[in-house]
C-alpha positions in Angstrom: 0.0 0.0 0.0 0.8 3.5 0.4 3.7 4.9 2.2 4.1 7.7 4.4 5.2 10.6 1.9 1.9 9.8 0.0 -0.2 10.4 3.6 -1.8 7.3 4.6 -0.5 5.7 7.4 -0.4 2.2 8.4 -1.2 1.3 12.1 -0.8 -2.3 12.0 3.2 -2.0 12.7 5.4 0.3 14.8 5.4 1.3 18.5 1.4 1.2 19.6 1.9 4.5 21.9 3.9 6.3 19.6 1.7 5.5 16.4 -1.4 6.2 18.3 -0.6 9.5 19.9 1.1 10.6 16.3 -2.1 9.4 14.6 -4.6 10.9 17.1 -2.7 14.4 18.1 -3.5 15.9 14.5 -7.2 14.6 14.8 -7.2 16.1 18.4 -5.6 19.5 17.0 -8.1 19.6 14.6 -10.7 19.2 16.8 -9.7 22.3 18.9 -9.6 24.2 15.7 -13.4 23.1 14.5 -14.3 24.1 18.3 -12.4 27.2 18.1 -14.3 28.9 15.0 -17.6 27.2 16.0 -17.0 29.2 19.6 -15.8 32.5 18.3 -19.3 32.8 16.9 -20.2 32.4 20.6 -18.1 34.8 21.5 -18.6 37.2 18.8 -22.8 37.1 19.0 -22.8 36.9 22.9 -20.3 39.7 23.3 -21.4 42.1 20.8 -24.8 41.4 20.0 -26.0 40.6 24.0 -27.4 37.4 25.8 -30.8 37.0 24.0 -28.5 36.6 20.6 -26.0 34.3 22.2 -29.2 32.7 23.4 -30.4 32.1 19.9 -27.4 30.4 18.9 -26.8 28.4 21.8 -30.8 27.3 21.1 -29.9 25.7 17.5 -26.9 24.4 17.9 -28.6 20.7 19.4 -31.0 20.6 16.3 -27.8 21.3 13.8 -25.8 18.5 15.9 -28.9 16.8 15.1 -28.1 17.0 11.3 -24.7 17.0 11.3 -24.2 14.0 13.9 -26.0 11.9 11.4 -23.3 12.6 8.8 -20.4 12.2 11.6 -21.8 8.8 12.3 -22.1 7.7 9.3 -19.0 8.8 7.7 -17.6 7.2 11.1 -19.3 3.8 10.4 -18.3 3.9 6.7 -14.4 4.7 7.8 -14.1 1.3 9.6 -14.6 -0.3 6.2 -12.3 1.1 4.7 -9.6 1.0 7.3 -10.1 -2.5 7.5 -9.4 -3.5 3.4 -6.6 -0.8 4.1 -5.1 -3.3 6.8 -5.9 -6.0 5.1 -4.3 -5.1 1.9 -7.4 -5.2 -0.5 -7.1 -2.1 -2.8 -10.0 -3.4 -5.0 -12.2 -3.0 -2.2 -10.8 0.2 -0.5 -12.1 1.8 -3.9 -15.3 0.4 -4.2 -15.7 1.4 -0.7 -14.9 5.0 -1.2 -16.4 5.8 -4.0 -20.0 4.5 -2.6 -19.4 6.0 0.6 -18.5 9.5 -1.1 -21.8 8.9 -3.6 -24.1 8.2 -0.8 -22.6 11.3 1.6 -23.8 13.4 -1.5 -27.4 12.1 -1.4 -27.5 12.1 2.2 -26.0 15.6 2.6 -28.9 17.1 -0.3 -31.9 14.9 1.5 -30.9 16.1 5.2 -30.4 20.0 4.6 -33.3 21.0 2.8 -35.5 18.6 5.5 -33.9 20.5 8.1 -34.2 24.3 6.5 -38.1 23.1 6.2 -38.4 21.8 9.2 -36.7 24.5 11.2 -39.9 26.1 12.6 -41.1 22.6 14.1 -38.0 22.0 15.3 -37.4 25.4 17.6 -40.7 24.4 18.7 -40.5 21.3 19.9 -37.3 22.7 22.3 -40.0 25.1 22.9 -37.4 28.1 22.1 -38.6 31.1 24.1 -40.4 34.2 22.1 -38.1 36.4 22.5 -35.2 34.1 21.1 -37.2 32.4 18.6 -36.7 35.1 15.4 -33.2 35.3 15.6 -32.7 31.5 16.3 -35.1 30.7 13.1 -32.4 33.3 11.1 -29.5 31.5 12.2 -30.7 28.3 12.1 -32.5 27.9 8.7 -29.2 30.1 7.3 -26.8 27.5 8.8 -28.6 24.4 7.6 -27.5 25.5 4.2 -24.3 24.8 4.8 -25.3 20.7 6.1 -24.1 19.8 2.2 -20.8 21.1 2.8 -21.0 19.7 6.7 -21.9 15.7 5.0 -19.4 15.9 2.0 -16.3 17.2 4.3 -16.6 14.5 6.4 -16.6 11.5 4.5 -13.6 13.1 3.2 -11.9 13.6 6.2 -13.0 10.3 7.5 -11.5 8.6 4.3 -8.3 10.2 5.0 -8.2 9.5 8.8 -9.0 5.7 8.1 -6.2 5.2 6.2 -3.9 6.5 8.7 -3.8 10.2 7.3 -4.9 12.8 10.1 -2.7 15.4 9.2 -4.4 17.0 6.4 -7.8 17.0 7.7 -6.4 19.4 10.2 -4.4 22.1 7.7 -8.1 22.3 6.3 -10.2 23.0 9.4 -7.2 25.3 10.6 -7.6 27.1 7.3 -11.7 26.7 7.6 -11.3 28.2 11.1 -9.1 30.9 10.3 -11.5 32.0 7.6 -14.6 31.5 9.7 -13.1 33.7 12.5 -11.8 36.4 10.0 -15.4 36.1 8.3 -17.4 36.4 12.1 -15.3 39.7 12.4 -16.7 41.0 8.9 -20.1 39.9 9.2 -20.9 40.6 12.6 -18.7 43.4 13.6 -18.8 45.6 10.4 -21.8 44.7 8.1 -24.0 44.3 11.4 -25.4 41.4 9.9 -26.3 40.3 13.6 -26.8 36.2 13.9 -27.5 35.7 10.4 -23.5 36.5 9.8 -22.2 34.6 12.5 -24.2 31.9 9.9 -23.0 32.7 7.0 -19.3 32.1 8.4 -19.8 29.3 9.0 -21.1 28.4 6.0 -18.1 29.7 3.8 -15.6 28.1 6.3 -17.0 24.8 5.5 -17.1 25.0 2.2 -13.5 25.9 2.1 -12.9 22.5 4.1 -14.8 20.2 1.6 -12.8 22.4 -1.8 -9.7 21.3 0.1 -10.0 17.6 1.2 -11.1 17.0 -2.2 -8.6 18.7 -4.4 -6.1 16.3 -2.0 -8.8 13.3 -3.2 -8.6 13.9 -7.0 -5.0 14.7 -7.3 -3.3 12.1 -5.7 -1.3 9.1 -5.9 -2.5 7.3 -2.7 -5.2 4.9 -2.0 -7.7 7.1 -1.3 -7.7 8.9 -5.2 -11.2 9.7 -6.3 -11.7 9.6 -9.7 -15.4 11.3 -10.3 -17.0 8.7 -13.1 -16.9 6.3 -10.5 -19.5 8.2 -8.2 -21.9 7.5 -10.8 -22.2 4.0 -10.0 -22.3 2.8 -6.6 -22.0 -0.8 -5.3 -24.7 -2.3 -4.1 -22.8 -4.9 -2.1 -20.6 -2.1 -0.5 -23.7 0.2 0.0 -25.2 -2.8 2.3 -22.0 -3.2 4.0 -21.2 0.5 4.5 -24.8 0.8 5.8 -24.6 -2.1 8.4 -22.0 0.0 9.8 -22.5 3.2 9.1 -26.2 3.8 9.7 -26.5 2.9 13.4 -23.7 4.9 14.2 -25.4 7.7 11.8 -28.9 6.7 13.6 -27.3 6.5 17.5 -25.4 10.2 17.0 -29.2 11.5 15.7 -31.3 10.2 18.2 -28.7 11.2 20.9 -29.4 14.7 19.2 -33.1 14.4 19.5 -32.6 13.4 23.2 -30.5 16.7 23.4 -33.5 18.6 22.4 -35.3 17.6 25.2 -32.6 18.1 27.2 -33.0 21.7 25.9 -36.7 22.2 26.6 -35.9 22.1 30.4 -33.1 24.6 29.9 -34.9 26.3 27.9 -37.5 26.8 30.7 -35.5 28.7 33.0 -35.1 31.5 30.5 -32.3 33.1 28.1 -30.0 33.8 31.0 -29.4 29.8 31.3 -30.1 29.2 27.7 -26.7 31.1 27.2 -24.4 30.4 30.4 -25.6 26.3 29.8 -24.4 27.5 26.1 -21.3 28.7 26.9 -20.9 25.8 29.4 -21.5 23.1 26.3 -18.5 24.8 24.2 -16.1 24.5 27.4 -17.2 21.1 27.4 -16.4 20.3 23.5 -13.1 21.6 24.2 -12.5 19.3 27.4 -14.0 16.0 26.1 -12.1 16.6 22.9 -9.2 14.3 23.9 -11.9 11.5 24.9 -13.2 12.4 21.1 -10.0 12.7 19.3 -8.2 9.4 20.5 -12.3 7.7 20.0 -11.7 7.8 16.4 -8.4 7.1 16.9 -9.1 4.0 18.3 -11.8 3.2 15.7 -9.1 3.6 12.6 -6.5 1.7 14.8 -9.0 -1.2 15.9 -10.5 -1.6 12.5 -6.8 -1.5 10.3 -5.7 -4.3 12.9 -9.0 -6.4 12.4 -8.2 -6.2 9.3 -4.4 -7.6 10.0 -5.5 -9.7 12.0 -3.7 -8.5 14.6 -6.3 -8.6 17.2 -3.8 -8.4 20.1 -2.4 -5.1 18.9 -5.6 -3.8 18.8 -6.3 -4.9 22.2 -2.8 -3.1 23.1 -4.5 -0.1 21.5 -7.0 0.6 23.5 -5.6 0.1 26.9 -2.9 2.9 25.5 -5.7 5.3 25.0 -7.3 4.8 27.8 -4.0 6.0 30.2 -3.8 8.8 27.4 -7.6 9.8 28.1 -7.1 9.5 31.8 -3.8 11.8 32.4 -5.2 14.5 30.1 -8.8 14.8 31.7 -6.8 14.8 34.8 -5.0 17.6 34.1 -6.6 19.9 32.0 -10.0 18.8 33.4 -8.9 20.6 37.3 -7.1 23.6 35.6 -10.7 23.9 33.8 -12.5 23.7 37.1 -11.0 25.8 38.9 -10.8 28.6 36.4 -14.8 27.9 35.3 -15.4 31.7 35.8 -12.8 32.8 33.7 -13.9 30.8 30.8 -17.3 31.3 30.8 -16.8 35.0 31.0 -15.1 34.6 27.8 -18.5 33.9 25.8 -20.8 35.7 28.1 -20.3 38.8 30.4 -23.8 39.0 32.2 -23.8 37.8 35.5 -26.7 35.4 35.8 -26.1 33.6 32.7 -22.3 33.3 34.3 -23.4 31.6 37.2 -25.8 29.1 34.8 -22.5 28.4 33.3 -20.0 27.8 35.9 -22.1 25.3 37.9 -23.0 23.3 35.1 -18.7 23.0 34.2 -18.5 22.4 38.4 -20.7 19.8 38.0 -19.7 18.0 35.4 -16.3 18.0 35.0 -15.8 15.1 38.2 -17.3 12.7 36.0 -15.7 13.1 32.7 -14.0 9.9 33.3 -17.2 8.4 32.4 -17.2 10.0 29.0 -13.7 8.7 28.3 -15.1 5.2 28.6 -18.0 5.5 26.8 -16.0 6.9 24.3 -12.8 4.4 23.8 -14.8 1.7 24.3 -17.7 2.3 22.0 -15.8 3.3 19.6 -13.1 0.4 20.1 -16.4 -2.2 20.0 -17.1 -0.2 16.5 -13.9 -0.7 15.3 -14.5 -4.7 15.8 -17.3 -3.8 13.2 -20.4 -4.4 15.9 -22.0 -0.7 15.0 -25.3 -1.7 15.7 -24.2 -3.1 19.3 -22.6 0.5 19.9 -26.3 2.2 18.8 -27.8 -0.2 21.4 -26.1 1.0 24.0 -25.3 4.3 23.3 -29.3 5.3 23.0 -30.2 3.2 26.0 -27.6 5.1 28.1 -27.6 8.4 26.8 -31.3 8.2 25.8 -32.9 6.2 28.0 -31.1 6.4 31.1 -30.7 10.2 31.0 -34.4 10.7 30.1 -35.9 8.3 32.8 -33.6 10.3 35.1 -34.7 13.8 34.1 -38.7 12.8 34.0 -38.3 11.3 37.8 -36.1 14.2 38.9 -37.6 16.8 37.4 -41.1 15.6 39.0 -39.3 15.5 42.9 -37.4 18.6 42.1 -37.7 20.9 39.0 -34.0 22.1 39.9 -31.4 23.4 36.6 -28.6 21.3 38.8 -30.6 17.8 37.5 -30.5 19.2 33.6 -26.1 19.1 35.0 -26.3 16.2 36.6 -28.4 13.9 33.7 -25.6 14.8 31.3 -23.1 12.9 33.5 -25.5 10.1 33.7 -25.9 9.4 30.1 -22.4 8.7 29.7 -22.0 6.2 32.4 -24.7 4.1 31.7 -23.7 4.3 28.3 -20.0 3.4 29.0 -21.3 0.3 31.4 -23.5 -0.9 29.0 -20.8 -1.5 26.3 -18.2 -2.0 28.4 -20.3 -5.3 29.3 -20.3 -6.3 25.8 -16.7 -5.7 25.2 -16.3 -8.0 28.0 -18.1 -10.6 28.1 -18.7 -11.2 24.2 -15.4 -9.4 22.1 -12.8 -10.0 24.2 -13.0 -13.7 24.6 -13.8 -14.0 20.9 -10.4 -12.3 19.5 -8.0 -12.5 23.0 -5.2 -14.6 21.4 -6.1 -15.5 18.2 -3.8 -12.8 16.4 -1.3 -13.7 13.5 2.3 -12.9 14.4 4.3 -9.3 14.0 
């Protein structure tokens, strides 16, 4: 296959630490970057526009991770196929793979956006969006949905790139993407006075820079990954059925996780636009904490799958216990320095005092448990990785949909307290992380412990 110079990088060899962390850091970087310019319209709206904008904002952004978490999942899903004909040698099917994945994420992308710009109004209402907030959030929202196209089509790029071992170029192009979309927040917002609408259109030109740049890498080069356009025109129906077994539950789990989140929403939403927008500005300090949990995830999902593919089911085993320690030293550290300064960031996106105070106990809250999301995280997607999607949709809606509901309705009826909205978040992801941690357990590690072919 393809060697390093040419971008792909194979994760079936080499020192499992090294290769990880080497593998992971741009994905992690990249990460901090796609947080970065999706905050800075945070900051932008909520410090010069004022809390009911910020407010606004904060009130879409669960129905457009609703949109876009379907694409993310199933990109996700689709990416363990191809890492695992990349570790197991089989070009032939690598293509066939990429080309229906990168067919379907156009169809997807088209069907998904202009349902969501429709359904926009229904949507705000069924987080019952305050009246107040409600025009402005309707702007923003049915302005960013355009943009879902470009959200669907960069992401299966980036995820074909990542499964084959290159990270590194996915992250020059959200750097770039974010660089623009920060530049563009400035122009929109701060000089044509374009107020949330602006912050939207960013957005929408940053991410379309990303998708002109992963695939001008896709058609010109050498490597596995090469897209050559006639082939979209004629998908595989045995790959679209295999791509789909894996790809749509984790496409389905990250949507219905979103539709959860939207109920989350309609309690926050109920004590007012002061908590709508600290709770916001809590959520992006979140993103940027649980990133490593995130970043080494997928990770884990390339290196998993590639070694499957080996063979090499030791290794992969060796894998996850590596990110695991990784996970666990940096929530350790950056997850204090975050909780003891929790003023200091929030006060970044928000300077009203009420709305700070929303903010800061929702980070003091939840930042104690964030071990659970690290295991939820490595392990689902490690279980992924051994190709059992629909296992990982099992337990990821009966932890962080069921569990997290059944605890809001019964809390909210004893005591109709903002701290349980905190509190429910932490509970989704350790019912979540028990749940597949059981099946990794009892059914994936007896299956594959020892039967590995030899380095």
């Amino acid at each position: 296959m393809a060697g390093a110079k040419r971008g792909s990088r194979d994760l079936t060899q080499g020192n499992i630490a090294k290769e990880l962390i080497l593998f992971a850091l741009p994905i992690f970087a990249g990460q901090i970057f796609q947080n970065l310019y999706n905050s800075v319209d945070s900051i932008v709206v909520g410090q010069a526009i004022g809390t009911t904008a910020l407010a606004a904002v904060s009130s879409s952004a669960d129905i457009s991770m609703l949109l876009t978490g379907f694409f993310v999942g199933f990109s996700t899903g689709g990416g363990v196929l191809i890492s695992r004909f990349f570790g197991a040698k089989q070009q032939h099917n690598l293509e066939h793979a990429l080309h229906t994945l990168v067919s379907f994420g156009i169809i997807i992308g088209l069907s998904m956006a202009t349902l969501g710009i429709v359904l926009a109004p229904a949507l705000l209402r069924l987080v019952k969006c305050p009246a107040d907030v409600f025009p402005e959030a309707l702007a923003y929202l049915r302005v960013y949905l355009i943009g879902v196209l470009f959200t669907s089509i960069y992401n299966v790029g980036s995820r074909i790139l990542q499964a084959v071992g290159d990270s590194r170029r996915p992250f020059y192009y959200l750097v770039l993407a974010s660089v623009t979309n920060i530049v563009m927040d400035v122009v929109f917002v701060l000089i044509f006075r374009l107020g949330v609408i602006g912050a939207a259109l960013a957005t929408i030109i940053s991410q379309s820079l990303s998708v002109v740049l992963v695939y001008v890498r896709m058609l010109r080069t050498d490597d596995v990954y090469k897209l050559h356009p006639k082939k979209l025109l004629h998908m595989d129906g045995h790959m679209m059925k295999e791509i789909a077994a894996l790809g749509f539950p984790a496409a389905i789990q990250s949507s219905l996780i979103s539709i959860s989140n939207l109920f989350v929403q309609r309690y926050i939403n109920s004590f007012g636009s002061s908590a709508m927008a600290g709770i916001g500005a809590a959520k992006k300090i979140d993103r940027f904490v649980g990133m490593i949990a995130q970043s080494l995830g997928l990770a884990t999902t390339t290196f998993v799958s590639q070694n499957v593919g080996a063979e090499k089911y030791d290794r992969a085993f060796q894998g996850i216990r590596t990110a695991l320690v990784i996970c666990a030293v940096y929530i350790l550290t950056v997850g204090t320095m975050v909780y003891v300064l929790a003023e200091v960031f929030v006060n970044i996106f928000i300077p009203e005092g009420e709305a700070v105070a929303f903010g800061v106990s929702m980070v003091h809250v939840m930042l104690p448990f964030y071990f659970c999301q690290v295991l939820n995280n490595i392990f689902a997607n490690a279980v992924r990785g051994f190709g059992k999607s629909f296992v990982v949709m099992v337990c990821s809606i009966a932890g962080m949909i069921g569990c997290r509901q059944l605890f809001l309705y019964i809390a909210m009826q004893l005591n109709y307290s903002v701290i349980n909205v905190y509190v429910a978040f932490p509970v989704g992801w350790a019912c979540a992380a028990l749940f597949v941690m059981i099946y990794y357990f009892i059914k994936i590690r007896p299956k594959y412990s020892g039967k590995t072919i030899q380095e």
